[in-house]
N, C-alpha and C positions, 0 to 999 in steps of 0.2 A: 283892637282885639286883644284883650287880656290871652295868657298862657294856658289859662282853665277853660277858654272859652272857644280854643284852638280844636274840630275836632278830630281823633285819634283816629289811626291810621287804619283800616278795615284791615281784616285778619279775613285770610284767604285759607280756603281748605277742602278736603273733599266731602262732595256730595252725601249724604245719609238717605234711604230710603223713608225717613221722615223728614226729609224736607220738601216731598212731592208737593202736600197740597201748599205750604207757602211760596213756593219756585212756580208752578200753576199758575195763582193768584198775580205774583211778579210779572210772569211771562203775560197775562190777560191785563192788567194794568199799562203795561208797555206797549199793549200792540199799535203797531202807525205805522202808514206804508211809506215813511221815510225810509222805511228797515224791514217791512214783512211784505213778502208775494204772496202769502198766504192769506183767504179771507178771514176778518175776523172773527176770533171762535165764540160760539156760539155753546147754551147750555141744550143736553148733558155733556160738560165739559169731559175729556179725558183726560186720565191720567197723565203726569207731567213725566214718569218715568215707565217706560216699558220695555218690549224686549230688542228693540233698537235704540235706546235712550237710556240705558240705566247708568243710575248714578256713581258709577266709578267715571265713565266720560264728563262730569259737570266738575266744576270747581265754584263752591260759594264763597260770594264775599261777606261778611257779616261787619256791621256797623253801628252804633250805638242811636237809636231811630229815636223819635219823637218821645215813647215811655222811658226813655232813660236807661233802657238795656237794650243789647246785641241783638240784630235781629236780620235777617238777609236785606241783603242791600243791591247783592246782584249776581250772576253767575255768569259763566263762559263753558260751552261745549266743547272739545276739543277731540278729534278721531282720526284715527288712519281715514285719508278719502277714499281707498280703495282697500278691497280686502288680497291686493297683489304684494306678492313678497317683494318682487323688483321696487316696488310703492313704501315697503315697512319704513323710513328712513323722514319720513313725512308726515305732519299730522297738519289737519285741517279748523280752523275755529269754525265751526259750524252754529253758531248763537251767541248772543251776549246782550245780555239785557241790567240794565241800572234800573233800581228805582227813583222815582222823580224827586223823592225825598233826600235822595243819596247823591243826585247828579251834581258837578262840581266838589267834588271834596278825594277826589284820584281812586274811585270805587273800581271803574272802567282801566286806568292806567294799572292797579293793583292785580287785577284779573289779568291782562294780558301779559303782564311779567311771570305773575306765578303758573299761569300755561304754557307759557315758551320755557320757564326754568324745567316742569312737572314734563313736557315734551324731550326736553335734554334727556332727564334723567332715565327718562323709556329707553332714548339710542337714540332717538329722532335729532338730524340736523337740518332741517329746514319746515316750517312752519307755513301754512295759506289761509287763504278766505277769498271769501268774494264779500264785494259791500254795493248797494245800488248808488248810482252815478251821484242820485242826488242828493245824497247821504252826509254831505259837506263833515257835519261833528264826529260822524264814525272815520272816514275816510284821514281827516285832519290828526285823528286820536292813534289810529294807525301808524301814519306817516310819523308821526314821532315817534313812534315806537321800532321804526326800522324798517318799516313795511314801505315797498316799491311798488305802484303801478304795473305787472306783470302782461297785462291781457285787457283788452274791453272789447266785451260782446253789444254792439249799437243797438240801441231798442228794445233790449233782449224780452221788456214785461211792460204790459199798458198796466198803469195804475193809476187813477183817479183821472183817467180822460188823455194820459201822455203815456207817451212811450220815454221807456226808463232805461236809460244802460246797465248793464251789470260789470261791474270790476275785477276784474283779478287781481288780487295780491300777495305778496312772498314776502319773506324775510329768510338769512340765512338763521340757524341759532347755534353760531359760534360762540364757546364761553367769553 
């Protein structure tokens, strides 16, 4: 692999209210119940941003796509899990989606950095998720990332004929 051929590191940043319908598109592209409980969405699709979702909670990754220019590559949701002050101190990743174009090249690794840094810088010291059991590359991408096994709820979702664990996971986010 030549040095021109090596590609550039995605650039991580907050969501715009125009990136609804391409983060949309993303999120309907990705859907697989290696990752979603949710069935998959169907048209008239909804908006990808509304008044539980708005894009100050998303962080895009953008990556230089197939046309040769910046284009989303992938996002991360990040939110206080409870709206309790005793709770402020905490933020949850509640979504993270790659696209397939983008997967292998640290789109996923970039997103969970720049959310635990963008959670520091809130006040938040400590960081969660949940991931389903058999989520092996979410699970794997985590754990390197400093994420512990906290919790598992047995069975918690039947998805395609099984019954599916659901994970809990932590990390502190000490500088």
């Amino acid at each position: 692999m030549t040095e021109s051929s090596i590609p550039a590191p995605p650039v991580v940043r907050r969501a715009v209210p125009d990136d609804g319908p391409a983060l949309g598109e993303l999120d309907r592209a990705t859907w697989s119940t290696l990752h979603a409980v949710q069935p998959r969405p169907q048209p008239p699709y909804a908006p990808f941003f509304d008044d539980g979702h708005p894009p100050h909670d998303i962080l895009v990754a953008e990556a230089v796509g197939a046309a040769g220019r910046p284009e989303p590559a992938g996002y991360i949701r990040v939110v206080p899990p409870t709206p309790l002050a005793c709770n402020a101190h905490v933020r949850q990743i509640q979504g993270l989606a790659v696209a397939h174009w983008a997967r292998g090249r640290g789109v996923g690794r970039a997103l969970i950095r720049a959310a635990c840094a963008a959670a520091r810088a809130e006040g938040a010291n400590r960081m969660t998720l949940r991931v389903l059991g058999h989520n092996a590359p979410a699970r794997a991408l985590y754990e390197a990332e400093g994420f512990t096994v906290e919790g598992v709820l047995p069975g918690e979702f039947f998805l395609n004929g099984r019954y599916v664990d659901d994970v809990m996971m932590g990390r502190p986010l000490a500088p």
